[in-house]
N, C-alpha and C positions, 0 to 999 in steps of 0.2 A: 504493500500500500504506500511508503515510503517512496520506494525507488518510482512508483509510478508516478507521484504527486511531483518529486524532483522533476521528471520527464517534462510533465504539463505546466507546470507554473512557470517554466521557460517565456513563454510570449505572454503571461499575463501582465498589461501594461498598468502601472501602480497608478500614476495621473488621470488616467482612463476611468478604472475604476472609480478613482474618488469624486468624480464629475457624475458618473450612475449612482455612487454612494448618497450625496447631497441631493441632486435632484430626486431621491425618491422619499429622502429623510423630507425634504420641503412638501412631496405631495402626501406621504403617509399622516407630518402634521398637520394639511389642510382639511385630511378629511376629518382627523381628531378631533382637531379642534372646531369643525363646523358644527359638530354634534353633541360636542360638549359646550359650547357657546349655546347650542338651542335649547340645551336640557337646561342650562343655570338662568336665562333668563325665559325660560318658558312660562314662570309661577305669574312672572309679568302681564305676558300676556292672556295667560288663560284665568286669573283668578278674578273673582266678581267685580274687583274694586282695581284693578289692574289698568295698564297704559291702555293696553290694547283690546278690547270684546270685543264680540260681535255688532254687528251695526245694528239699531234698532231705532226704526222710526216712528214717531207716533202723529198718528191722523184724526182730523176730527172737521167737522162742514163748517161754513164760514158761516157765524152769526150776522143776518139782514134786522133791518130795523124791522120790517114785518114777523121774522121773528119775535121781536121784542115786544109786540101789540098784539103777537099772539094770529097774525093772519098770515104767517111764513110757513111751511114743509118743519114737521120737528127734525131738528137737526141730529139725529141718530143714524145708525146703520144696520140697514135690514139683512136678515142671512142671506139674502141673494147677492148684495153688494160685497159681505164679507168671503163668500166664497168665488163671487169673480176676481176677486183682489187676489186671493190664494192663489189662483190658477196662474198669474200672470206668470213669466220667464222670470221676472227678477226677484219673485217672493220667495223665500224659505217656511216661513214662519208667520197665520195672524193670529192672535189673539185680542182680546174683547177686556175693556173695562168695563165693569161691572158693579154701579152704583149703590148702593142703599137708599130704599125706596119713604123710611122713616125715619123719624126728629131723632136725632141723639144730641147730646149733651155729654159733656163729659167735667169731671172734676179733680183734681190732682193736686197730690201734696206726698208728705214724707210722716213715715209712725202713724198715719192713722187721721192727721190732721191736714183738711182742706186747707188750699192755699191760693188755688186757683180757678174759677170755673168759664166753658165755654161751650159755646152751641160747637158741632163739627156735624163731619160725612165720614163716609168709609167707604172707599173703591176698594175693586180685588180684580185681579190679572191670573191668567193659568201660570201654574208657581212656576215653570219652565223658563217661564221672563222674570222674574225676581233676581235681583242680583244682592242678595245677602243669603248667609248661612242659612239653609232651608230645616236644618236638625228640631230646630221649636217651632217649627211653621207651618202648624195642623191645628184645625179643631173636629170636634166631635159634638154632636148633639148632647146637651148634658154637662158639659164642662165649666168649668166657673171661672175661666180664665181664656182672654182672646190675645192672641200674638198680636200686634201689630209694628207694623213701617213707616217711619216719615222722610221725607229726604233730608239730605243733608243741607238742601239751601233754607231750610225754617231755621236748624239751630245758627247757620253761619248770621242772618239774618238776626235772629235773638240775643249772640254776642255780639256782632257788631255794630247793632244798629239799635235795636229795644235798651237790651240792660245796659250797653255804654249810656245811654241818654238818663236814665232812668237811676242810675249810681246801682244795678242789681249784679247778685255776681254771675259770671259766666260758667255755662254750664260744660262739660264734656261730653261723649258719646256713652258714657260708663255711667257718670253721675244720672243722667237722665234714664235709662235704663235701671236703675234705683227708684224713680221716681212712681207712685202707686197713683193709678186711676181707675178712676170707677167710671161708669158709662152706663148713662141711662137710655135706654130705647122706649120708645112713646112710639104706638100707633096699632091701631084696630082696637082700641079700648084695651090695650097693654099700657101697663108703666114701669118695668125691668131693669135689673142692675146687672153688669157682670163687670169682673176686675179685667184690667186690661194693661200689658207692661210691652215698652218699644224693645223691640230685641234684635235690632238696627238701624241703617239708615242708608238709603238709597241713593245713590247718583245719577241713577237712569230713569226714574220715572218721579214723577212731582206732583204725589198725591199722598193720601193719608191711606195707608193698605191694611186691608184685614185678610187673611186667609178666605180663599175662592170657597170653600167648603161655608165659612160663616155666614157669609154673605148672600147665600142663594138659604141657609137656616131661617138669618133673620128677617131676607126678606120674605118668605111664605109664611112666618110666624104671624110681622107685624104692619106686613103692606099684601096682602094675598093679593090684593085683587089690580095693585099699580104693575102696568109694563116697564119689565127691567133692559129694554131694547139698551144697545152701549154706544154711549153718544162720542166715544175715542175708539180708537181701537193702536197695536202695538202691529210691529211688523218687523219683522228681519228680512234684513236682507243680505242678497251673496256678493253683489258687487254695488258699492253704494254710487260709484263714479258713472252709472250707467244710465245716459240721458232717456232711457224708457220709463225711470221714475219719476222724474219729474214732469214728463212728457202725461204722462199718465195721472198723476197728480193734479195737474193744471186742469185737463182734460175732463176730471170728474167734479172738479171744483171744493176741493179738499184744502185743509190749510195742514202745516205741517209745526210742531212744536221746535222754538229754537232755530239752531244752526247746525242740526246735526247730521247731515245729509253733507254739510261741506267737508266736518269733521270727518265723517266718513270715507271721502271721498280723500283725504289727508291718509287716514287709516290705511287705505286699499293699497294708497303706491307706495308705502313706507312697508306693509309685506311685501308687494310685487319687485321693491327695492332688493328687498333682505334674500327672495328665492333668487334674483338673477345672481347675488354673490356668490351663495351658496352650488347655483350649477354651473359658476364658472372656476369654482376650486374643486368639484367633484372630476371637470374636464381637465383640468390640470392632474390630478393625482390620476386620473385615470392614464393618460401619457407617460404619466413620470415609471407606473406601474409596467406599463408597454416597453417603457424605454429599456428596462432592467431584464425585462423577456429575452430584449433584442440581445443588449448587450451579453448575455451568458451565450447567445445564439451562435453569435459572430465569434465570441471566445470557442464556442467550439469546431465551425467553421475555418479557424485559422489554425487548431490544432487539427486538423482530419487527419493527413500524413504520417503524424506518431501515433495516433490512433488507430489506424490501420496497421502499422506496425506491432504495435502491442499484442492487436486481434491475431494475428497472424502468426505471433509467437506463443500463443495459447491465452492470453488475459481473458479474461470473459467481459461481454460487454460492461455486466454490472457492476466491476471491478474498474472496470475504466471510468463508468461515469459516476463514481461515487464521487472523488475528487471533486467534481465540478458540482453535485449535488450537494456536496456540505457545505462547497464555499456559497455557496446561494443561499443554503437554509442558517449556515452562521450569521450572510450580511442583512438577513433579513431579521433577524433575533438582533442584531447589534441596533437595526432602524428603530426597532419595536421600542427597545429599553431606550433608546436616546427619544425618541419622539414623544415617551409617554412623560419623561423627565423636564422636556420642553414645554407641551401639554401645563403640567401642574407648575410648572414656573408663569409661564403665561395666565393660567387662570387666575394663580392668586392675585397678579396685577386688576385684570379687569374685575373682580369681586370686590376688590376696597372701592373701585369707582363703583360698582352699583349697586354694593350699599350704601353709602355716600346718598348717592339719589332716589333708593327705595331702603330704605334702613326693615322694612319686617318684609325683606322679600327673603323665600325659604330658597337655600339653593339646591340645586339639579343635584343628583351622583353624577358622581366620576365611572361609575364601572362599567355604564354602555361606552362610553367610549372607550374603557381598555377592552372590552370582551368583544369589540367590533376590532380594535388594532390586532389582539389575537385570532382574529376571522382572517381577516387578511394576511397575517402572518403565514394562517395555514394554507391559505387558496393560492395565494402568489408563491410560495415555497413547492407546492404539491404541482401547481405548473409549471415549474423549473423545471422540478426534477423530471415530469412526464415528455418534457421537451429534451429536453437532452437525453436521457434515454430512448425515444423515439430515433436520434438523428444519430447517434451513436450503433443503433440498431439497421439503421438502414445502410452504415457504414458498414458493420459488419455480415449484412446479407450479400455488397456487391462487392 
């Protein structure tokens, strides 16, 4: 095994190599690191409260003064309108807010003592649009306690604007979730109490929420006979940049909440951004990969002569091409160990910047990205070797 490795490592060129070496350490970290870059900022994008959700728009008819006197179309939307909405190309997703149809009141303080009272509503969305922790976000006929949502623009409003003017102190998202209400429902010759505690606060929708379950409870309890038709409705969509929406928007004479059709449309190119990086370092490593094939090819290619030689003096093929099989499956073990070492030096740089910028973001593991680098370790080694034994094979047939 010696004397034959002396034989062949004759023409292997050392500057040669180390130019295959690099280029494939550079594409084997581009694919680590793409993967391990999407796994650690992933919680970003996919968590309720995150950079980036899903797009969701919300629609509702344009209030006319004849509305207002009462000689206008009530401005709701009938199943038929919500299911041609569905059907359209750009819809994923519609759902329905869903009003209460009777007076509630509600009163709230801390230990037992009122502190503050006020007339309110209570909308409900199918919980699949909710964007807080859904684990307390049921009710059941029977229950003496209601979840509910507010968004987060009432409290920024209440600290910045209310209790600054007012000398009151500011509340958190914690303290207020402390805070005990009682909720009276009036209607059908009912007058009911049930406790009611916030156990979040929404960014995406701008209403007071109660579980969809409650709200079709109280309203057969204490409105039986009011239509609960839904005078907004929610919608996802798949690509928000797509002038069929708005087109279509216009078109029914719908209004839209905000600006978040532009946001969205921000949204869409900052992933469409993020995949073209990602499959133009997938096309890099894939070459770099190509390259390391060639390169063992040509190394054996420039050895054929003593390889036929060897054959010819009895070596057996698999004798000859171990040499070039270990050197492939060591430079690939030496890629592995140095790209994963790069890997984690690299990550821990960009983790201080984003926690910096997302301080309770949880991060990604590290082990799909090694157990993908040892994927490839074994697929690109296992086609070395199948290659060079194949051409070492066909040397020794002719």
């Amino acid at each position: 095994m010696r004397l034959v490795w002396k034989l062949l490592r004759r023409h292997i060129s050392l500057p040669q190599f180390a130019g295959f070496f690099f280029a494939n350490l550079l594409g084997l970290l581009i694919v680590l690191l793409s993967l391990q870059f999407y796994q650690d900022v992933k919680p970003v994008f996919d968590e309720e409260d995150g950079f980036i959700r899903p797009d969701y728009l919300i629609l509702s008819k344009r209030i006319s003064a004849l509305n207002t006197i009462g000689l206008g179309s009530v401005g709701t939307f009938s199943e038929r309108e919500m299911k041609e909405l569905e059907s359209q190309p750009f819809a994923k997703r519609v759902g329905a807010f869903t009003a209460s149809q009777y007076k509630v009141s509600c009163s709230m303080g801390i230990d037992g003592v009122a502190q503050i009272g006020t007339e309110m509503f209570f909308e409900s969305v199918p919980d699949a649009f909710v964007d807080v922790d859904l684990q307390k976000w049921h009710f059941s006929e029977g229950d003496d306690f209601v979840p509910i949502i507010l968004p987060k623009t009432y409290l920024a409003i209440y600290n910045f604007g209310f209790a600054q003017s007012q000398n009151l102190p500011k509340l958190s998202e914690g303290v207020v979730g402390m805070v005990e209400m009682t909720i009276s429902m009036r209607g059908n010759g009912l007058n009911e109490y049930i406790k009611g505690r916030v156990i979040g606060f929404s960014t995406r929708l701008n209403t007071i929420l109660a579980p969809e379950s409650f709200i079709r409870w109280s309203n057969a309890r204490y409105a039986p006979d009011e239509a609960a038709e839904p005078s907004r409705i929610i919608l996802e969509v798949s690509n928000p940049a797509d002038d069929a929406i708005v087109e279509y928007i216009n078109r029914k004479g719908y209004e839209m909440e905000d600006d978040k059709l532009d946001a969205g449309r921000m949204t869409f190119f900052l992933r469409l951004a993020s995949g073209i990086v990602m499959l133009v370092g997938l096309l890099i490593s894939l070459l770099s990969f190509y390259i390391l094939m060639l390169s063992v090819y040509l190394l054996v290619e420039k050895n054929t002569e003593k390889m036929r030689t060897l054959l010819l003096i009895g070596y057996s093929p698999a004798r000859v091409a171990m040499p070039y099989q270990l050197l492939t499956i060591g430079m690939n073990a030496v890629l592995l160990f140095l790209a994963a070492g790069v890997l984690w030096y690299i990550r821990t740089l960009y983790l201080q910047r984003l926690h910096a910028v997302f301080p309770q973001m949880a991060e990604g593991s590290i082990l799909p990205a090694l157990m993908l680098g040892v994927v490839l370790f074994m697929v690109i080694s296992l086609a070395n070797a199948i290659i060079i034994r194949h051409r070492i094979n066909i040397i020794w047939k002719n």
